[in-house]
C-alpha angles and dihedrals in degrees: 000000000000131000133200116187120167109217124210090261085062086241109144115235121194112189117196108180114303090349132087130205108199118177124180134193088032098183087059089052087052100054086049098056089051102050084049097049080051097062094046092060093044091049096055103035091054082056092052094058089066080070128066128220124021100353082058089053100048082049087058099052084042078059088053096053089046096058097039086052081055093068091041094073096063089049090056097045092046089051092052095068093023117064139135116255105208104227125233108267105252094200094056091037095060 
């Protein structure tokens, strides 16, 4: 079964039995996933469009993931330097 811990360095660490997955930077990880996943969908869709009929259709909505995907990577940079800080509680701290 499957563990996430968070360590003080904010890298995630996923421990499956005697084994550990331990992934800084994870912004940066992230980033990387979804460029990736991007070139998946354009690959194929560019494939699909080879084919008529519903295989050129199913090309055209990978189109669409990929751009949308596209949109996603500025998100993800931007939430990298931009994030809420949740404040001390003042009414529990006093």
């Amino acid at each position: 079964m499957a563990r996430q811990t968070v360590s003080s360095e904010r890298d995630l660490t996923f421990t499956m039995g005697r084994e550990e997955l331990v992934i800084h930077r994870r912004y940066e990880v992230l980033g990387i996933v979804n460029d990736f996943l991007i070139g998946i969908w354009f690959v194929i869709g560019s494939v699909c469009f080879f084919y008529e009929g519903a295989v050129q259709t199913a090309g055209v909505w990978l189109f669409v993931i990929g751009s949308v995907q596209l949109l996603i990577r500025p998100a993800i940079r931007l939430h990298r330097y931009v994030y809420f800080k949740r404040l001390p509680d003042e009414q529990h701290d006093a």
